[in-house]
DRENMIMI-306642 format. One record per residue (C-alpha): residue number from 1; x, y, z. Coordinates in steps of 0.001 Angstrom, whole numbers. Layout:
N
num, xx, yy, zz
NUM, X, Y, Z
...
***
This chain:
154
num, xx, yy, zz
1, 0, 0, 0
2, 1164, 3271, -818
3, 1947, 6334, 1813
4, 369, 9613, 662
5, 1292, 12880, 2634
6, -1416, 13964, 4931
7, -1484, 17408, 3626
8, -1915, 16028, -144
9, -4839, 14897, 1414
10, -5837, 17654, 2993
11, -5539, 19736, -169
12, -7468, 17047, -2183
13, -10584, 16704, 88
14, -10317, 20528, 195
15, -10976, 20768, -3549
16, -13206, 18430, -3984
17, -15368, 18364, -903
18, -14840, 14673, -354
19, -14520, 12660, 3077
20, -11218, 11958, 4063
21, -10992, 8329, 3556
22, -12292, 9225, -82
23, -9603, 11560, -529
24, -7068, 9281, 771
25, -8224, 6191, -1557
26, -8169, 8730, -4269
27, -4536, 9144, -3453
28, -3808, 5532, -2819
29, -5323, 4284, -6081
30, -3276, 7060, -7894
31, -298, 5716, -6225
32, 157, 9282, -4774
33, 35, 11055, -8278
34, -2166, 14172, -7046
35, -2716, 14850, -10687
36, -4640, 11916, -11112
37, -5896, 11429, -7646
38, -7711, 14839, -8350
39, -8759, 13834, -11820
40, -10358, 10928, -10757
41, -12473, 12919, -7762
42, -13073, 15346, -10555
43, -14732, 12510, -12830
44, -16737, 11035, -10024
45, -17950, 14272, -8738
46, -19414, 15302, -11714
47, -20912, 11613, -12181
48, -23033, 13030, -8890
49, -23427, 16342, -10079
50, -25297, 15313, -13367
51, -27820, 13230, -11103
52, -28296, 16191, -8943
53, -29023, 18508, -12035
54, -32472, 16861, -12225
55, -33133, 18222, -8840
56, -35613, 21981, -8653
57, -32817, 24652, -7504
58, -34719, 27626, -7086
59, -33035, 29474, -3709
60, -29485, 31465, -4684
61, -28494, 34746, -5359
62, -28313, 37739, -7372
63, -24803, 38846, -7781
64, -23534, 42190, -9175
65, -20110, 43538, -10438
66, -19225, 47253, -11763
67, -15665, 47442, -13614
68, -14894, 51037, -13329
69, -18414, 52577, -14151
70, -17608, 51203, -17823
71, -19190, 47755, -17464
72, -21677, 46579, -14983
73, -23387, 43091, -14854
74, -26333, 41835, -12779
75, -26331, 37795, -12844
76, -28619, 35176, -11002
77, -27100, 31917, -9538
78, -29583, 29568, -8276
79, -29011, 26419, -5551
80, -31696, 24448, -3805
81, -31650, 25690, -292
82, -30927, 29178, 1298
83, -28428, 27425, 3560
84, -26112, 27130, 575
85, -26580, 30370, -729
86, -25474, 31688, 2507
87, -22211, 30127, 2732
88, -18808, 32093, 1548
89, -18058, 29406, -1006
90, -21146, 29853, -2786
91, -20946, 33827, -2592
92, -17351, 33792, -4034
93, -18805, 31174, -6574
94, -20926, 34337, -7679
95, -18758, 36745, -7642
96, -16011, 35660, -9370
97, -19447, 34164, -11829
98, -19844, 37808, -12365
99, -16047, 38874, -12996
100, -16324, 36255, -15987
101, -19271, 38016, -17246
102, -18193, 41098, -17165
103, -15089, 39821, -19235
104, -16627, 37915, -21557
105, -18684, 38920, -24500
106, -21293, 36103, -24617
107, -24816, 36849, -25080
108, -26548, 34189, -23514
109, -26192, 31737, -20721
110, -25426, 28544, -23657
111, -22234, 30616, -25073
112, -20965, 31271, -21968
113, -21366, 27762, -20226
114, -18556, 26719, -23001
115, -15991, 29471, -22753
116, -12778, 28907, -20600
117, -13434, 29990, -16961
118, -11481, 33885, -16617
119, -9499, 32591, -13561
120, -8898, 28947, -14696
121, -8529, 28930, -18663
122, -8391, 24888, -17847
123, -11266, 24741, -16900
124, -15027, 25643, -18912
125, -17732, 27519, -16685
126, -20089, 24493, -17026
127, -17110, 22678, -15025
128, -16245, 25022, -12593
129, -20432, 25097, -12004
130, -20007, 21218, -11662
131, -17153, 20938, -9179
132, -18907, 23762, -7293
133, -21891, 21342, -7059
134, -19807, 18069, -6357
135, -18350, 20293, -3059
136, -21807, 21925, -2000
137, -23813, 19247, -2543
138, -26300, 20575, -4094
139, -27739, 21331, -7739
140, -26246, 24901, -8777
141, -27479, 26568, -12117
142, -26574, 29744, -13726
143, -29639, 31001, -14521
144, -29542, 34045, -16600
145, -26996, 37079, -16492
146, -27564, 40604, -18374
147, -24386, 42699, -19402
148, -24003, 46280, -19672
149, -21018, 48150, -21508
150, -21148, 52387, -21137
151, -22005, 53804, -24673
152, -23172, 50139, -26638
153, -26731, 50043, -28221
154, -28489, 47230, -28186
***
């Protein structure tokens, strides 16, 4: 049996809002490769965040962001209970959902689900969303977002 480091451990359960014991498998079966450990936590956290997609999620948030009085955005993230909504994780979740917005230039909520996440290019917004649901638990949906840029015409 392989000996994984207790903080790799830490750092893995920490992204991925497994158990412990999960995150230490992980590492075992990986044969301490975090890399892989993490990809494979990745892979069967999104397994449960497609089954919790069927689920209503209709609590959440509205978030806003102004970028120097030039752009402004106004975004709705929706989860299934207020408990959720109220953590920090969740409110960062929307903030940094509207820093992407307000970077971006997509025009509706399909678009923008594919582009590379601003503050991960590895990653699409559809999978942060996911791995943001495999650690909360619960289903999270990005509803519908508007963008505003000072002096465009619709």
């Amino acid at each position: 049996m392989t000996d994984v480091n207790i903080d790799e451990v830490k750092r893995l359960r920490n992204l991925t809002g497994v158990g412990i014991t999960d995150a230490k498998k992980a590492l075992v079966d990986a044969g301490g490769d975090f890399g892989k450990a993490l990809a494979a936590m990745r892979a069967k956290g999104l397994t449960k965040a497609e089954k919790r997609g069927e689920r209503e999620a209709r609590a959440g948030l509205i978030g806003t962001y102004n970028h120097d009085g030039r752009i402004g955005v106004t975004l709705e993230v929706n989860c299934e209970t207020d408990f959720v909504a109220k953590t920090d994780e969740f409110k960062a979740l929307v903030k940094d959902l509207c820093l992407h917005v307000a970077a971006s230039e997509a025009a509706d909520v399909k678009a923008l689900l594919a582009e590379p996440f601003v503050k991960d290019p590895a990653q699409s917004v559809e999978e942060v969303l996911k791995s943001a649901n495999a650690r909360l638990g619960e289903n999270i949906v990005l509803r519908r977002f508007s963008r505003m840029v000072l002096g465009e015409v619709d």
